[in-house]
N, C-alpha and C positions, 0 to 999 in steps of 0.2 A: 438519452444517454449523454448524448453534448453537452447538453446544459447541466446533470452530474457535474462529467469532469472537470467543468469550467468555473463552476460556483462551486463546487462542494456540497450542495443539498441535495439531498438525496431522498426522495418521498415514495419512492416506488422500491418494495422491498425484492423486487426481483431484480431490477438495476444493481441494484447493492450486493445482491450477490455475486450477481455476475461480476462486476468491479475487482470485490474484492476474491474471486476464483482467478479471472485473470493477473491481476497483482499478484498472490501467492503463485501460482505457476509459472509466470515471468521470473521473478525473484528465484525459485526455486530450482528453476530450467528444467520444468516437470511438464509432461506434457497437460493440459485441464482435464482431462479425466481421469487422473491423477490425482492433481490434486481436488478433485470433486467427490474423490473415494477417502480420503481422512476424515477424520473423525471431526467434530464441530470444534471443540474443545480445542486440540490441537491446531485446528484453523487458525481461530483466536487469538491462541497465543504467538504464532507466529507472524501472525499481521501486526501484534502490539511490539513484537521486537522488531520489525519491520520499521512500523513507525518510528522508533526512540534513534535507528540506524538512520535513519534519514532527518530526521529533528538535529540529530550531534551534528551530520554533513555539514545542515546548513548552520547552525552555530560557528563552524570552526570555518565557513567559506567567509563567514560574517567578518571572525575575527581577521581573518587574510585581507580582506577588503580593507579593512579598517588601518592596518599596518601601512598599507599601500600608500594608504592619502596623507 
């Protein structure tokens, strides 16, 4: 699982679940069995707004940096 979250590869699909349950129940302040009872669908697509929320973060931390120098 280390090596997951530290590279990013992910080859074991039970890893990747888990990841991604943990993440959405973090995010969501839900307990994991919680969110390990929604729907797949919904999983999904909240992991992909998840992501785009964190993609803008660090664009806009980028743009701050960049001001700075």
């Amino acid at each position: 699982m280390r090596v997951a979250i530290r590279t990013g590869k992910i080859t074991n699909p039970k890893v990747a679940s888990r990841l991604s349950l943990y993440t959405l129940a973090k995010e969501l302040n839900i307990p994991p069995k919680e969110a390990f009872e929604l729907p797949f669908s919904l999983v999904q697509e909240l992991l992909m707004i998840h992501q785009e929320i964190e993609i803008h973060k660090a664009e806009e931390m980028q743009k701050s940096f960049k001001k700075i120098k």
